[in-house]
N, C-alpha and C positions, 0 to 999 in steps of 0.2 A: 666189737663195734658198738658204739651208742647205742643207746636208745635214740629213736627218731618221735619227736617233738610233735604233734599236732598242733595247725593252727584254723578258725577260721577269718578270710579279711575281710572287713566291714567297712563300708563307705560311705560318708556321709550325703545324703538325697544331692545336694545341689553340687556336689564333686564325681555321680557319678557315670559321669561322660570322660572320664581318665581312665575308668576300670582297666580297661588295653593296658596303660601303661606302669598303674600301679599292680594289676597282677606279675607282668613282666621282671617288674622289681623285687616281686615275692620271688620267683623262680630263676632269680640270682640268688637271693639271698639263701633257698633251698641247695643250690647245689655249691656256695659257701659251707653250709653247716647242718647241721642231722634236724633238719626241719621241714616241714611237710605241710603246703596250704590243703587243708581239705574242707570243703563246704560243711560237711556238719560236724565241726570239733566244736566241744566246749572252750574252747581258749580263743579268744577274739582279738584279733589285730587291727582296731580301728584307724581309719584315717580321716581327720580334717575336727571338723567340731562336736559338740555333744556326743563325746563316748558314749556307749552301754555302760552299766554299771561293772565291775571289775575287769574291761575292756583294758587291753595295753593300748595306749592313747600314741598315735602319731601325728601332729599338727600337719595342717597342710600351708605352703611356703610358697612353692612352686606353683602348686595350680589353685587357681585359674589363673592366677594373672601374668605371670612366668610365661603364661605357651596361647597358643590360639591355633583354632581348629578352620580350616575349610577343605574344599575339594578336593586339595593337595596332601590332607594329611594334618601333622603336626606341626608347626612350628615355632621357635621361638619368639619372645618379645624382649629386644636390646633395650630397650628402654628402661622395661622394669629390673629387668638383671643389673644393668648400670645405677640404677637406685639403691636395692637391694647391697652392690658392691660400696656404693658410697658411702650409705645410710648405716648397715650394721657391719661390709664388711663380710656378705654375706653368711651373716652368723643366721639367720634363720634358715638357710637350706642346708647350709653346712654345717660339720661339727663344730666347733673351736674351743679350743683350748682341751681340759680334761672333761668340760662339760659333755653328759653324754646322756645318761640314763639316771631318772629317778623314781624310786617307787615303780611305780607303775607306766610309767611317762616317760617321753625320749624327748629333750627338750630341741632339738633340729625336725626336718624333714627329712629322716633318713629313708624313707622309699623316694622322693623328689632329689634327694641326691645321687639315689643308683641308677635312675634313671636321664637324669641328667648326663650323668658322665657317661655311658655304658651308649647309651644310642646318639653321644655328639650330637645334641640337637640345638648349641650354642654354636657349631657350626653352620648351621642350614641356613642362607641367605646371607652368612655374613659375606661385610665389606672391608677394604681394606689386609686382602690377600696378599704373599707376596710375591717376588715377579714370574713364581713358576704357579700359581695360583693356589697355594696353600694357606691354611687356614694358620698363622704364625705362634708360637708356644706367647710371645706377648698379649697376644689376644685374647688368651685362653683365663676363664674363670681363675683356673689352680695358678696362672703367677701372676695377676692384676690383685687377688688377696694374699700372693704369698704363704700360699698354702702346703707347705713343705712339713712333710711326717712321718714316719716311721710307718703308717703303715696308710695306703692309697683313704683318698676318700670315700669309696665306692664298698671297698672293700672295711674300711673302718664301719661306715653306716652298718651294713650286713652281720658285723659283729655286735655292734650294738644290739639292734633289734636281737639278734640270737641270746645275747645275754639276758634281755629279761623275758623273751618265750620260755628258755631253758630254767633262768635261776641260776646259771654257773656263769661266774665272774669270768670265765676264761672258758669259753664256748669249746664244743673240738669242734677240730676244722674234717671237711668232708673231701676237699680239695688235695692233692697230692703233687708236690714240688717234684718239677719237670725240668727240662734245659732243652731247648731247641736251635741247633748249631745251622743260621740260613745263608748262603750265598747267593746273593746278586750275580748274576754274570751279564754284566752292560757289555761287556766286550767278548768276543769268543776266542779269539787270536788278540796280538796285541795289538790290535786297530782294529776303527772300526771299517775303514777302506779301504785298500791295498794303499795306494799312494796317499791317503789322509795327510800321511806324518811329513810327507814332502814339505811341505808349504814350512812348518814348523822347524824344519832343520835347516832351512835356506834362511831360514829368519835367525837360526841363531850360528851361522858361519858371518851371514853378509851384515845384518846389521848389529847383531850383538859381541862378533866375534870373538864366538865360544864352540871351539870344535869340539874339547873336550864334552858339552854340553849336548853338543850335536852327534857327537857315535854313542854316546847313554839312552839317547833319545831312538837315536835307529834299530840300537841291540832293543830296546823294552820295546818296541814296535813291532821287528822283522825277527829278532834272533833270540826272544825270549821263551821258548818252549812251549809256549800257549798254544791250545787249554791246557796239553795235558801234565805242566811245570804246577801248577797252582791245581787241579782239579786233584789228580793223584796226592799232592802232600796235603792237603784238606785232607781228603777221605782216612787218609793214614793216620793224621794227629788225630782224629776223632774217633777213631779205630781204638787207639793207643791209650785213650780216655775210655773208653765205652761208652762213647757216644753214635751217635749218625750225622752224616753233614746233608743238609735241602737244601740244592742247588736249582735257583729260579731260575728258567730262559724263556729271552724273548722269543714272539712268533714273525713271523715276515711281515716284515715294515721297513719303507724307503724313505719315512720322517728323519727328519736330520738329528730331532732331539734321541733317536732310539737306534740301535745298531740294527746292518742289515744281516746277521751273518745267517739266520735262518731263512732267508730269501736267499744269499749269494754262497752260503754254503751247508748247504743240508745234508747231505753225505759225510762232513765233520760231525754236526751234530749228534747225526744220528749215532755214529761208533763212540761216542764221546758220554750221550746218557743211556748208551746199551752197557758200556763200564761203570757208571755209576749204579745202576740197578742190578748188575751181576754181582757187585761187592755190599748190596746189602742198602746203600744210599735211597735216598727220592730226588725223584725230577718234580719240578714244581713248575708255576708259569709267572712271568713277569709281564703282566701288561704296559704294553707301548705307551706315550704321553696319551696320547689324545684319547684313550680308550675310556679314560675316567670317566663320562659321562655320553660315553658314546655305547650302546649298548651290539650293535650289528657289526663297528668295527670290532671289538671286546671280543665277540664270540667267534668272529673270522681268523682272527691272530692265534687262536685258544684253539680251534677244532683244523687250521692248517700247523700248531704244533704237534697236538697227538697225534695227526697223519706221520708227519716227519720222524718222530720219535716210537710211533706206531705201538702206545699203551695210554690207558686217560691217565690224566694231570687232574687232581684235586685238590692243590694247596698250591700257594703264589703270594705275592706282594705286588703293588703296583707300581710301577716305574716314575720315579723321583717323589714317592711317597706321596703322590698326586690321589686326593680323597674328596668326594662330595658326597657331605655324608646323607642327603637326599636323595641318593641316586647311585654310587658305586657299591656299597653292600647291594642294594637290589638286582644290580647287576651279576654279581657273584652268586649269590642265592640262585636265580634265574638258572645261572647255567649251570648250575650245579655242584659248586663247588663244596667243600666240608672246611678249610681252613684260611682266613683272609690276613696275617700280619701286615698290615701296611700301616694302621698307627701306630704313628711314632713322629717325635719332635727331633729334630736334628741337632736342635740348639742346646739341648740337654737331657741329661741322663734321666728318663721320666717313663711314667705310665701315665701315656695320656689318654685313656678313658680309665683312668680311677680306681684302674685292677692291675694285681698283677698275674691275676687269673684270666684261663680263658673262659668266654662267654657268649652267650646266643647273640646274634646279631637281631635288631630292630628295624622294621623297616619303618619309618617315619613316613612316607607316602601314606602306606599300605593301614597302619598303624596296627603292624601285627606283629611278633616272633616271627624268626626266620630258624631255615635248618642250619643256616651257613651262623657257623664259629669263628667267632675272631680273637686276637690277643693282641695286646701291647708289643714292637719292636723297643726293649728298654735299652740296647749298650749298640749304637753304632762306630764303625771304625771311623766314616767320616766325618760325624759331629763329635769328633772329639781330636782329630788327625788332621793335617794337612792345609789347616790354616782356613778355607772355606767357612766353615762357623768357628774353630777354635783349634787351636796349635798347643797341645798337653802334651806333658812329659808321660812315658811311661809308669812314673811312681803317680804321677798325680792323676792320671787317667784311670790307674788301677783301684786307687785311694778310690777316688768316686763309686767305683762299681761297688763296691764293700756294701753300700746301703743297698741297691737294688739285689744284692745277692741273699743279703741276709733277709731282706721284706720275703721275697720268693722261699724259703727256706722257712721262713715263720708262718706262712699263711699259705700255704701249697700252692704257689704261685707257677707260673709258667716263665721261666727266664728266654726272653726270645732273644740272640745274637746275632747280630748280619757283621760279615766279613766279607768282604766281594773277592771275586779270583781277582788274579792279575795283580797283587800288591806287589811292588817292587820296594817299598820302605822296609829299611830293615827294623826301627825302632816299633811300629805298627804290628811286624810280625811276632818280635820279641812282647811285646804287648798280650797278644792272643795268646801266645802258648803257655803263658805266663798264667793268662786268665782260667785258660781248659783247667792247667795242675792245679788253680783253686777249688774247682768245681768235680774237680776228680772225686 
């Protein structure tokens, strides 16, 4: 193993009411790379203006005028981020180009970048969500500059700085490349009602007259082997990889946007994630819509699961990838949990907080580290399947994952895959298995 790096960070007098968030940023970039903030090292990491004299110099970009502080915490300011994008193009918070480190000097704000990305705090207040209330990959810093790179920006920054603590052009990483196989289970059987599918099959005998369309529809409903058709051959492909399959389930909820099956059938449930934890799998929990910033229903749905399933649930995604990042990690945190993947962009294959590592969560409220870990969901089945954001070929679907597999691989990243049960596409499936034998 390396040698581990001493550094101490230093901040300039009228910057340091950020300290919260630029240590934060240290202690990503510490468990990036064999580096260690310790208050009394000779090696000094400044940030903002008037270094010390042989101080490695990091300008400040971001703060103060990027964020503002009151009661509530941290928050962004659109305004100035919308300048900053106009004006350079956000070349002072961000990397661009091969510009990176010189001398002694990192010409960006690469701690205003880790922290930028890493605690979403360009989402906190934003407007112009879309219609299921998410923060949309358009809106986002990384595609308004077009910031597409081989390796995250979060995670670029982190190297940076590590290159000139260390002196080596090519830092080692501290981080160790993982793969994390998740399933959704939106549906527990093939509906989410007994008679649901009715209404749908009368619509395609009487007005579309398509029977053929209508016994497809009844078999993937009524006669489709669910759960245990798709829960069993998960476990098995992943088995056959040397992998594990997490499989997320909801808690009892009568919202129309979330299935009931854990209110209307919890005696399935239960024999269902007592098979998965016999063969070695995890149960996880998927929170309902509304839970994202509701914290009492959150915790009702979570602690009437582990009743059901009768062991704790520590890792989950939130249902329709519904996130406010001022309020659902603090949620999570709260109750306990150890691993959160629910970011992720539907619209494309990405690491949207700038890692493809996993990393402490932020509470931007609180404006402290949390215990609760989160990671990027980078390769979905349905933003890439099914027409919903985008209808890809198997070749060209697969083509795309290549860059996410190989970042992950290069920087001991965490590849997180959600595949939901219940696929009935064949070309979807042939897709996954496709992908497991890459990763094998």
């Amino acid at each position: 193993m390396p040698d581990i790096v001493s550094y101490r960070l230093s901040v300039a007098p009228e910057l340091d009411a950020f300290r919260p968030e630029l240590e934060y940023a240290c202690d990503f970039l510490d468990r990036c790379h064999f580096t260690k903030r310790v208050p009394e090292s000779p090696t000094v990491l400044h940030y903002g203006p008037n270094p010390p004299e042989e101080a490695i110099s990091n300008p400040a970009y971001l703060f103060p005028d990027g964020v503002r502080l009151n009661e509530d915490g941290i928050h962004p300011v659109p305004a100035f981020i919308d300048w900053q994008i106009r004006s350079t193009g956000l070349g002072g918070i961000f990397p661009q180009g091969d510009a990176g480190c010189s001398g002694t000097a990192i010409s960006y704000d690469a701690l205003g970048t880790i922290f930028f990305m890493l605690s979403r705090i360009e989402e906190r207040d934003a407007s112009g969500t879309d219609r299921y209330g998410r923060f949309p990959y358009d809106a986002s810093a990384m595609a308004r500059v077009n910031m597409h790179s081989d390796i995250p920006p979060a995670d670029r920054a982190a190297q940076d700085l590590a290159q000139l603590l260390t002196g080596n052009a090519e830092p080692a990483i501290r981080s160790v490349f993982d793969v994390m196989l998740t399933h959704d289970v939106d549906k527990l059987r093939g509906y989410h009602r007994f008679f649901g599918p009715v209404r749908s099959i009368a619509g395609d005998l009487v007005k579309r007259h398509a029977p053929i369309a209508a016994l497809h529809r009844a078999r993937d409903a009524w006669f489709s082997g669910e759960p245990w058709q798709s829960v069993n051959e998960l476990m098995t492909l992943s088995e056959l990889h040397g992998f594990r399959s997490r499989f997320y389930f909801m808690g009892p909820t009568q919202l129309s946007m979330d299935s009931p099956y854990a209110a209307t059938m919890p005696h399935l449930l239960r024999k269902v994630t007592d098979t998965i934890r016999e063969r070695g799998h995890v149960v996880g929990f998927h929170p309902g819509f509304d839970t994202v910033t509701d914290p009492e229903e959150w915790q009702r749905q979570h602690r009437a699961l582990e009743t059901i399933t009768g062991a704790s649930i520590r890792e989950g995604r939130q249902h329709v990838l519904r996130y406010a990042a001022g309020i659902t990690p603090d949620i999570w945190d709260e109750a306990g949990m150890d691993l959160d993947s629910t970011l992720a962009f539907p619209e494309t294959t990405s690491f949207r907080a700038g890692t493809c590592r996993r990393f402490q969560a932020y509470s931007l409220r609180r404006r402290r580290p949390m215990r609760l870990e989160q990671v990027s969901t980078t390769i979905m089945d349905f933003g890439m399947f099914g027409g919903k954001y985008r209808d890809l070929s198997t070749d060209d679907a697969f083509e795309e994952c290549q860059a996410a597999i190989r970042t992950c691989r290069a920087l001991g990243g965490t590849l997180v895959i959600l595949y939901h049960t219940g696929q009935t596409r064949t070309p979807m499936h042939a897709f996954y298995e496709r992908l497991l034998s890459e990763l094998h």
